[in-house]
C-alpha positions as MATLAB code, in Angstrom:
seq = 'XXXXXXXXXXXXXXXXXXXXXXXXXXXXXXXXXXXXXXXXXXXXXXXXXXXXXXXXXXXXXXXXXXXXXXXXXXXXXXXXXXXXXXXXXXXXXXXXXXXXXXXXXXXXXXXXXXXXXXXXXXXXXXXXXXXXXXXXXXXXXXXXXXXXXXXXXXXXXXXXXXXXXXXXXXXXXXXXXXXXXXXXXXXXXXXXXXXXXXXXXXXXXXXXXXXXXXXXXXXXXXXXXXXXXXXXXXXXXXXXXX';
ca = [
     138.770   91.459  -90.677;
     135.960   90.462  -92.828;
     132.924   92.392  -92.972;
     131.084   89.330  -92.607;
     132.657   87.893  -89.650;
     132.298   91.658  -88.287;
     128.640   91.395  -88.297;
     128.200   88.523  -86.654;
     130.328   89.173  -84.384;
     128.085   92.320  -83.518;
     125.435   90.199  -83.755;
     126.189   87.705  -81.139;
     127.345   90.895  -79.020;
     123.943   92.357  -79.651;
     122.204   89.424  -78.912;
     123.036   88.130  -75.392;
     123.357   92.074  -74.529;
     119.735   92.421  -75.028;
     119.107   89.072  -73.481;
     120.744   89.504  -70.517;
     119.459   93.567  -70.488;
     115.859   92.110  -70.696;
     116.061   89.317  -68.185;
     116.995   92.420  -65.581;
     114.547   95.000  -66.644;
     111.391   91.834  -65.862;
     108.576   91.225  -67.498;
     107.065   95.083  -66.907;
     107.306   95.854  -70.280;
     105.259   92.916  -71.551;
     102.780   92.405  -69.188;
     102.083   96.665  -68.950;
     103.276   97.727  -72.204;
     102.255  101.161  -72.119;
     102.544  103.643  -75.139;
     106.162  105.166  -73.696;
     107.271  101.589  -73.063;
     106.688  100.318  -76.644;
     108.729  103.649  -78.051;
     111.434  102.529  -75.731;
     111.429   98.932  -76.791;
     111.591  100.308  -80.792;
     114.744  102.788  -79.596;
     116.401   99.765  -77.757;
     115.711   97.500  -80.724;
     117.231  100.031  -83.251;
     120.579  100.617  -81.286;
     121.074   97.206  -81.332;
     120.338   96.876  -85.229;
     122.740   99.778  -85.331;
     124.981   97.874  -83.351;
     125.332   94.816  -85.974;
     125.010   96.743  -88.886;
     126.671   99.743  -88.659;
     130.319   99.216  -89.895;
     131.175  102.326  -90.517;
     131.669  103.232  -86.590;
     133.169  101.363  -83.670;
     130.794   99.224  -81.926;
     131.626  100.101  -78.351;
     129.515  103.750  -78.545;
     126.643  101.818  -79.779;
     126.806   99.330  -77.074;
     127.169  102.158  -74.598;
     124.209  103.892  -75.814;
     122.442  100.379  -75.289;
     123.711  100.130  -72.030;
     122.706  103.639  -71.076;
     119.030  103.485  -72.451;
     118.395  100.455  -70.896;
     119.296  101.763  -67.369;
     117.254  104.778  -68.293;
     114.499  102.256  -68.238;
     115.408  100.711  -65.242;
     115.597  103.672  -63.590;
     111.960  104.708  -64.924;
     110.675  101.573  -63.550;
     112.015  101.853  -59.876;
     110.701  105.302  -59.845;
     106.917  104.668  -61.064;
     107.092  101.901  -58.209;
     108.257  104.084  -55.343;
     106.082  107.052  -56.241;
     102.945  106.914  -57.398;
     101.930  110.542  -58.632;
     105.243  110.160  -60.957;
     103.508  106.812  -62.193;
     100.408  108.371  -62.978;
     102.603  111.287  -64.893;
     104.716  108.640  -66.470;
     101.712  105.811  -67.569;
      98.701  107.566  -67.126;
      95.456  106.545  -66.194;
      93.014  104.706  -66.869;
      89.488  106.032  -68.281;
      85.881  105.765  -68.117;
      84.500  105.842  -71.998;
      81.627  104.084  -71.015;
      79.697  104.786  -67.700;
      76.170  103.484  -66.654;
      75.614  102.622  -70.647;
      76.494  105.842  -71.540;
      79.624  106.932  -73.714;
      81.390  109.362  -72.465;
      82.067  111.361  -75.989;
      84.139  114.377  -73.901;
      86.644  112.052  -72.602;
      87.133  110.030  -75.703;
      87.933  113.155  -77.405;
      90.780  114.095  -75.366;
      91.946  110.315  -75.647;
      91.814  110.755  -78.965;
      89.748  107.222  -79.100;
      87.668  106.829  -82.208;
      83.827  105.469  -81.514;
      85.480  102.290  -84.032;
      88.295  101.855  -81.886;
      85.458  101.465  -78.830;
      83.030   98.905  -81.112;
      86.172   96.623  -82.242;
      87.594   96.299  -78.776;
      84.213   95.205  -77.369;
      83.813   93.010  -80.340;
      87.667   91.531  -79.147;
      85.710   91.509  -75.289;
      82.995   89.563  -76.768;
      80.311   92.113  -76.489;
      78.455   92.795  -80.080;
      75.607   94.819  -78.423;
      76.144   97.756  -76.595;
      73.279   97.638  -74.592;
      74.893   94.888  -72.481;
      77.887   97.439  -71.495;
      77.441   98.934  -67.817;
      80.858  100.456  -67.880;
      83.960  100.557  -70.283;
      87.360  101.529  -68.556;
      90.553  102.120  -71.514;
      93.565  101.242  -69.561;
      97.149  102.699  -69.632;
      98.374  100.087  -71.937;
      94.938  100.635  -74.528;
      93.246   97.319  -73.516;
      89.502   97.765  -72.598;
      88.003   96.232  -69.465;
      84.336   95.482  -69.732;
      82.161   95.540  -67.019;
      78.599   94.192  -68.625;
      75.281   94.999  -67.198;
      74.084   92.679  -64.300;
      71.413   91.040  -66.684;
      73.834   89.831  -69.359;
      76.732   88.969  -66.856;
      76.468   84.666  -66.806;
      75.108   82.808  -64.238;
      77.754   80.852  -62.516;
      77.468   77.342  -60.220;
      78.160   79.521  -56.954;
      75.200   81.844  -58.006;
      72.691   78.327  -58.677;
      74.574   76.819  -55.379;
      75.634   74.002  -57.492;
      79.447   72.575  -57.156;
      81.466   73.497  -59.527;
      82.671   71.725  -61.954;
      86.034   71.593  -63.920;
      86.551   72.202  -66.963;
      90.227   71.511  -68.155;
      92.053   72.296  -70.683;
      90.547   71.349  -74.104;
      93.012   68.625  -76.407;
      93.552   68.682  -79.981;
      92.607   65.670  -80.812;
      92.634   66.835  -85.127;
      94.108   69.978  -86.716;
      94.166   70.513  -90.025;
      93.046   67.507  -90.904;
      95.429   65.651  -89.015;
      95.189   63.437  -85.514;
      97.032   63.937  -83.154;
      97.522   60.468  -81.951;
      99.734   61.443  -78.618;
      97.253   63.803  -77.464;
      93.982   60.916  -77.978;
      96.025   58.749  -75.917;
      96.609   61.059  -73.660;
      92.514   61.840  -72.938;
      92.604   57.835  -73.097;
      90.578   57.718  -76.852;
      91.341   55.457  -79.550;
      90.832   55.859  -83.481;
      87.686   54.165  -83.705;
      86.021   56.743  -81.150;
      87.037   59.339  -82.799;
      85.728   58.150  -85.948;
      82.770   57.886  -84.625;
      82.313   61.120  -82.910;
      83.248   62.742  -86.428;
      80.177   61.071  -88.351;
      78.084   62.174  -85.675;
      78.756   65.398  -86.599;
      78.195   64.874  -90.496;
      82.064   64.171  -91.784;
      83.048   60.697  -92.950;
      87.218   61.669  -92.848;
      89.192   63.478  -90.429;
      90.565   65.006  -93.719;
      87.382   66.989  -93.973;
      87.683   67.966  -90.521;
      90.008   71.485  -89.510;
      89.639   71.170  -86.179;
      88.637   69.151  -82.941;
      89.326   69.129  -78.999;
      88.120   67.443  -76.340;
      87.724   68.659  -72.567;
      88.154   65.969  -70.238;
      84.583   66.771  -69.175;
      83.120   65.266  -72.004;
      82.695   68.443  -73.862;
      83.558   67.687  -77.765;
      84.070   70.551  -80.679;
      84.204   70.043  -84.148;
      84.887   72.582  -87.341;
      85.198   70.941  -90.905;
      86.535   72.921  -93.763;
      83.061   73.617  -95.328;
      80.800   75.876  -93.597;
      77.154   75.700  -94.016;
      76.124   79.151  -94.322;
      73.952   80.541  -97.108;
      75.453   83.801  -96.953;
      78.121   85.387  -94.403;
      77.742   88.991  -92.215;
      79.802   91.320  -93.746;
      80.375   93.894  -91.325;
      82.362   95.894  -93.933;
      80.798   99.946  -93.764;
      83.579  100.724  -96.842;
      80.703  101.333  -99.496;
      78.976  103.816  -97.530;
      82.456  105.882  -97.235;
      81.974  108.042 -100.256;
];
């Protein structure tokens, strides 16, 4: 047989195996993708590159091996959800780096969790001043939950006891210069409003516009391609690295 015809004939085998092997392990791996789970998902990934490629072998022992690893997994699952000391074993848990505004420098050591790797996840949170942090917890899969400090957590309607008010999901009504003409009819907008909302805003073409949405509340953002700053933040510490 043709080598080519071999391969994708492994491929298609490959494919729908690790369709069909994913569809019955869930959505575990993706919504908790721990450290062990990602290593898994590489091994699982390489058999079945092995699987296609690999011409020099039948491709029945691959497939087993497939097959085998991803019952290991499934097996690994069902036990982390009947017992949970094995869980912790298995995942971990999660840990304080940052209590009562304080970092916790002992445990970040054993973590092996670099004082950077602390300032660009609360960057990612939002946070750019770590006076606002009250606590800091580095869960099993590496994400950082943020807990800020009662004086910089936002006031919300429930807290003024005023209704609330919703949002919805904000429309792009331009992108990259171009409208979207399905999605202004859909927020019930023509051309000429549009148009005008833009020169409000200083731009005389959508073409000078990069993006724009529009919340069903009213609530209208712009960005045009030129930015009107005298001189950007570089946050950039590589000079002092000598």
């Amino acid at each position: 047989m043709n080598d080519t015809l071999v391969v994708f004939v492994r491929s298609v085998i490959a494919f729908f195996s690790l369709l069909i092997f994913t569809r019955a392990l869930g959505k575990q791996q993706v919504s908790h993708l721990t450290f062990f789970d990602y290593i898994l998902g590489i091994t699982i990934g390489s058999i079945a590159a092995t699987l296609t490629t690999d011409l020099t072998s039948r491709a029945w022992p691959h497939w087993v091996g497939l097959l085998s690893w991803t019952l290991f997994v499934f097996i690994l699952q069902w036990v982390t959800i009947k017992s949970h000391k094995l869980s912790k074993y298995i995942d971990g848990e999660p840990a304080i780096v940052i209590m009562n505004g304080q970092i916790m420098e002992d445990t970040m050591k054993k973590l092996r969790y670099r004082a950077e790797d602390l300032t660009n996840q609360l960057r990612d949170k939002g946070v750019f001043d770590m006076n606002e942090v009250a606590f800091a917890i580095l869960e099993t899969n590496g994400k950082l939950s943020v807990l800020k400090k009662s004086a910089y957590q936002p006031v919300t309607p429930k807290d003024l006891n005023l209704p609330p008010s919703s949002k919805g999901v904000a429309v792009e009504l331009i992108y990259d210069g171009r409208v979207i003409k399905s999605n202004l009819q859909q927020v019930n907008k023509d051309m000429q409003w549009l148009e005008n909302q833009i020169r409000l805003y200083g731009f005389q073409s959508t073409k000078e516009v990069f993006l724009a949405t529009y919340q069903l509340n009213g609530s209208f953002y712009i960005d045009g391609y030129r930015d009107n700053l005298s001189q950007a933040t570089d946050i950039s510490d590589y000079n002092d690295l000598e």
